[in-house]
N, C-alpha and C positions, 0 to 999 in steps of 0.2 A: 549536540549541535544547537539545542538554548542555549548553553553556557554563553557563549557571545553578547547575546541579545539581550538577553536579562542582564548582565554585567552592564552594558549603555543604561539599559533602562531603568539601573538599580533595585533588579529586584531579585533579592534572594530563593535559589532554590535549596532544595533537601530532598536528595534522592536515593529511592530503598534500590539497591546494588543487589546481585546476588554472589559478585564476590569483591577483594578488595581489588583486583586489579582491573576490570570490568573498564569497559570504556568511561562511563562516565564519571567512576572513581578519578579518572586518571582527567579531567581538566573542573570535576565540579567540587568542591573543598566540603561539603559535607553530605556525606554517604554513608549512611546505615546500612549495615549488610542484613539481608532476608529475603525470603522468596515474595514473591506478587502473590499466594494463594494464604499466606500468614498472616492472622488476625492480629494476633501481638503486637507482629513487626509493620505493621499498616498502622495500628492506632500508634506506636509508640513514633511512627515519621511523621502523622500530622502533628503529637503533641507532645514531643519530648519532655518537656517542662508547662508552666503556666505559663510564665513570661513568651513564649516563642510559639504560639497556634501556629498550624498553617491556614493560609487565607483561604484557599482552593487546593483540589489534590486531582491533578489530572495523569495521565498516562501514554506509555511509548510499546504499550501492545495491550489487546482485549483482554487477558485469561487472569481475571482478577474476580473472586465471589458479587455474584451479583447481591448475597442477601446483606453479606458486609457492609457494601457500600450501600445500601438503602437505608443498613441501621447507621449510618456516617452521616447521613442528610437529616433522620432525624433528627439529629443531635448535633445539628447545628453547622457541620462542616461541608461544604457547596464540593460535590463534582461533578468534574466537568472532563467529558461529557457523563451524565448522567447513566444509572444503570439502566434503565426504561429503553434508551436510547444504544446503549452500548451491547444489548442482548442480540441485536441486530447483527452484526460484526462477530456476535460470538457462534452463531446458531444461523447456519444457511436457510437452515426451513422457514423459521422464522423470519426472516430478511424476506425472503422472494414472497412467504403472503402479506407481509407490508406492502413490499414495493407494490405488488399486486393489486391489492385496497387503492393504496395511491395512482391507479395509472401508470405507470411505470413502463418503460413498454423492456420487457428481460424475456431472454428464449423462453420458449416451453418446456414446462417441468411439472415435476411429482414428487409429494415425497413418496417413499416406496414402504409398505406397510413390516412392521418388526418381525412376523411370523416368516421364517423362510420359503415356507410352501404359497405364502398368500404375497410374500414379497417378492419371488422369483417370476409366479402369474400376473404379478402386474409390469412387472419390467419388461415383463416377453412382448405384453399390449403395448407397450410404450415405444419397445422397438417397431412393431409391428406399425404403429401411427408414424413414426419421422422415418421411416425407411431402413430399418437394419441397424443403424449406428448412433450409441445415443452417449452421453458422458456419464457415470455415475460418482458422486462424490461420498464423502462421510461430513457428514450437518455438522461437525466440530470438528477442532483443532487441523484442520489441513492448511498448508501455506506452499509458496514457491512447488506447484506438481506436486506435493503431498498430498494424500485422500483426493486424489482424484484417478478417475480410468475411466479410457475410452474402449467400449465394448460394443460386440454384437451378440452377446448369448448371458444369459444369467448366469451361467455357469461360469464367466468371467470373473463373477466377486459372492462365489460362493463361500470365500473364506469371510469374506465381510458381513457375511447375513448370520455365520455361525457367530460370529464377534458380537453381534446386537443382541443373539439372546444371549450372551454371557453380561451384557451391560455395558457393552460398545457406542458409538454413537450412532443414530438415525442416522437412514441413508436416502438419498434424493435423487432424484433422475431428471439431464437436461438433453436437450435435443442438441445434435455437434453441430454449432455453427458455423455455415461456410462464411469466416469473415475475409474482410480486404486486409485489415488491420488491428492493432489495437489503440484506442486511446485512453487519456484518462484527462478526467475534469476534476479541478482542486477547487474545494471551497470553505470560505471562513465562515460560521457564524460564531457572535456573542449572544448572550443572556436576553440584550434589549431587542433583540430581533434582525441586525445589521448582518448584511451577506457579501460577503467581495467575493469576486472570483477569479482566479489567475487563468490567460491563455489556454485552453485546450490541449494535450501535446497527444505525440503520436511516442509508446515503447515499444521497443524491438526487444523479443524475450528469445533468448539462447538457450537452449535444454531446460525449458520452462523457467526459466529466472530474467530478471528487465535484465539486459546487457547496456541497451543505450533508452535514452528519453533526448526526442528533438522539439525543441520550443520555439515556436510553437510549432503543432503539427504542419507538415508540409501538405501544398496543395488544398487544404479544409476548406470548404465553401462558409463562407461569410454564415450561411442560415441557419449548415449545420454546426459550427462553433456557439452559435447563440443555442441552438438546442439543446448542445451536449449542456450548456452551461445553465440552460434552462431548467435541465431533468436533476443535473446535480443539486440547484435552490431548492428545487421541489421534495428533494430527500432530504435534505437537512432541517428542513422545514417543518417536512413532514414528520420524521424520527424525533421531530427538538433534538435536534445535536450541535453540544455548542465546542464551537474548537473547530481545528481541522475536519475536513473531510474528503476523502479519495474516493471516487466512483470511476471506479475501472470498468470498458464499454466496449462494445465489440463492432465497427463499421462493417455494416454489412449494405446488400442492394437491398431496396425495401422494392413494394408488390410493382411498379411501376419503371424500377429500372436505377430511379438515383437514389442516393448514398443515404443512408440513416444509422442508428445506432440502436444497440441493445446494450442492457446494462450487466455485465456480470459480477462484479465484487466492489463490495465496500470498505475503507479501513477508516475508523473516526481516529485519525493522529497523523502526523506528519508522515510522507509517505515517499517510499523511494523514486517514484513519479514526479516529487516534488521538490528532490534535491538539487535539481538546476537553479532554483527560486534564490540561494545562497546566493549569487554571482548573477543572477540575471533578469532580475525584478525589483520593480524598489522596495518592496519588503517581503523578506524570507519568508516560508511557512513555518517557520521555529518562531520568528520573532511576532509573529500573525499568530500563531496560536497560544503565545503569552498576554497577546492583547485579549483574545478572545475569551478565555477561561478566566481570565480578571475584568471582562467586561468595558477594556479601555475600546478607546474607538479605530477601530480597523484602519489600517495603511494601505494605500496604494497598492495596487497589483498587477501594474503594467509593465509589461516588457522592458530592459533598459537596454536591450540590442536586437538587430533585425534576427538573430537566431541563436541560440545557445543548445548549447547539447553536453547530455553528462553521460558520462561513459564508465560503467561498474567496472573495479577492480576485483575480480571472478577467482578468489585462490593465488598462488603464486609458486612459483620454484624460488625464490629470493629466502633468503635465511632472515633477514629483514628488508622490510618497503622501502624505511628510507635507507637501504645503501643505494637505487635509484634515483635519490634522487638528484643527485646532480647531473645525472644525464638525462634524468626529464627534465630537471630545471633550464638548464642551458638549451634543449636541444626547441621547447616548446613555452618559452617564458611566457606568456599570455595563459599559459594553461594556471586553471585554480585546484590544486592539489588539495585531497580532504579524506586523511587517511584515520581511523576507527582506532587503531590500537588493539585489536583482536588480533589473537593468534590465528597463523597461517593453518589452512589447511583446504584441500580441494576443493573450487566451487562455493566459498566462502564469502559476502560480500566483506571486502575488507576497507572498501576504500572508493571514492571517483573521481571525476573529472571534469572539471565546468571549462569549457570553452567557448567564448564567443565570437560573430567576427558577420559580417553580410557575407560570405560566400559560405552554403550551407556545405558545399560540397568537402571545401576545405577544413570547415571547422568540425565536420563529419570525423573526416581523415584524422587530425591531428588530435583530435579527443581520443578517439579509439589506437592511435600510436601512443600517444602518455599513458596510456592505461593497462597496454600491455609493454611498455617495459619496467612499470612494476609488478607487472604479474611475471616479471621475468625473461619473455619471450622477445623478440626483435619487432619489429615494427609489421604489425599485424596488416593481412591484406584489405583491401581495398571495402567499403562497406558493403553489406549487401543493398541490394535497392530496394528502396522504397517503395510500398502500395501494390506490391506483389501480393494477385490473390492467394490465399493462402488458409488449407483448412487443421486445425488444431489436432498434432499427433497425442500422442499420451504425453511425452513429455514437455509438449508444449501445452499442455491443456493445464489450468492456473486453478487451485483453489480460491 
């Protein structure tokens, strides 16, 4: 989803694929096939030849050697964002005693010590301090309800404590947040220190995955949209992270009754939180974070309609998306189709939905009807509502 932007803005990308038919194979014209964890095939995409460096080497998810990319910096080739920076993103423990240092205000948490007998007694205290019910994660590679569980007994992830002494990852412990909702704050920095920040939104996650993102969030008090947007500067700032950044947060009541926010996850890259921004911002978070990692100067990030809403394409029964789409075309012309080219298959994201329009209600509806009938199904019921308390089951609970 650079492809676009860098094409206006003339400027060349080269991207390591892990296979030839991979999405971004399929619209960027030059793709190296290799994994993100291969030294080889890292040094040989920033430098194929003499003639052709790359300027900057940025990325579209964390799990890339951290010592790699420090020995890429010293030798001359900028990324972005930085490992220092991107360890954060990789490593929850690490994240939360940042943010921590920083003020930050993020549930309470522990990490939980590696020995099973000394890690199962401190979880039992920890349920013992938030009341019975507490989340526990794994400090790496969990995403979309992976490595995480919500428990009230250690005996819950006694498979996960056996896994840390075979060389598993650290595991952490957070308190289950009674939240209202979710939001998430998007933010750019560059190099020279410039911060833009798009609208606040509010996602709706389905069986722990975003289903829909409404932009901006409904109802959000003026104070708290400066805050949420406040805490996201202050992490980007904080980390040096230069590029995108997602801070996903959790509205809860604070000690006095009104609405504030906790933070719970970070992603430094373009973030599915942020895919409304194609259609409904003056400038994308794809075309905002090629400014940023080449240090041009940040675009605009105001709204360009009173609401837009993007609504995930979740799997499908369709043999292909677009034999849809003429009856999403016709039936929802205003709708912005933006399908991956990933193969089908359950609970996949494959694809979304940008709709905009001043009636949130409507534009609610018609995003979430285009999006299931390329998932196949008929015209999906009515949305659920909005600002519903609501406390995180297992599978809503988000690494």
């Amino acid at each position: 989803m650079m492809a676009p932007a860098a094409g206006e803005l003339g400027i060349r990308l080269r991207v390591l694929v892990e296979d030839p038919a991979s999405s971004a194979a399929q619209v960027v014209t030059d793709t190296p096939v290799g994994e993100a964890w291969d030294e080889a095939a890292i040094r040989s995409l920033i430098a194929p030849d003499a003639d052709s460096p790359a300027s900057v080497l940025t990325f579209e998810h964390e799990h890339v050697p951290n010592a790699l990319l420090t020995d890429l910096i010293e030798h001359g080739t900028p990324v972005r964002p930085g490992p220092h920076a991107l360890v954060q993103a990789q490593d929850k423990i690490v994240m939360r005693q940042r943010l921590t240092e920083l003020g930050v205000p993020c549930p309470r948490w522990a990490p939980l010590p590696s020995s099973p007998e000394e890690g199962r007694a401190a979880l039992a205290d920890f349920l013992r301090t938030v009341g019975g019910t507490a989340v526990v994660k794994t400090s790496r590679g969990g995403y979309d309800g992976k490595g995480v569980r919500v428990l009230s007994s250690p005996d819950d992830v006694a498979d996960w404590f056996a896994q840390v002494v075979e060389g598993g990852p650290q595991l952490l412990v957070e308190e289950k947040v009674p939240f209202t909702r979710e939001l998430a704050a998007l933010v750019a920095r560059r190099p020279s220190g410039e911060v833009r920040a798009w609208p606040v939104v509010e996602s709706v996650q389905r069986d722990g995955v975003c289903s829909e993102v409404i932009a901006p969030a409904p109802g959000l008090p003026a104070e708290l949209d400066a805050r949420a947007r406040e805490i996201a500067t202050t992490v980007a700032e904080g980390l040096d992270v230069t590029g995108v950044l997602a801070v996903e947060m959790f509205e809860v009541a604070g000690p006095d009754g009104a609405p504030t926010v906790l933070v719970n996850e970070l992603a430094m890259r373009p973030h599915n939180s942020g895919h409304w921004t194609i259609d409904g911002a003056v400038t994308s978070q794809f075309e905002q974070h090629l400014r940023a990692v080449l240090d041009l100067p940040l675009g605009a990030t105001e709204a360009t309609a009173t609401w837009t809403v993007m609504a995930n394409v979740l799997g499908s029964t369709l043999t292909e998306l677009t034999d849809a789409l003429p009856d999403v075309l016709a039936a929802y012309p205003e709708a912005r189709v933006n399908l991956y080219g990933k193969g089908i298959r359950p609970g996949r994201k494959l694809g979304h939905v940008n709709v905009s329009g001043d009636d949130l209600d409507e534009v609610r509806r018609r995003a979430i009807a285009a999006a299931a009938l390329l998932q196949g199904e008929g015209p999906r019921a009515e949305p659920v509502a909005l600002r519903q308390a609501q406390e995180p089951t297992e599978e809503e609970a988000k690494a």
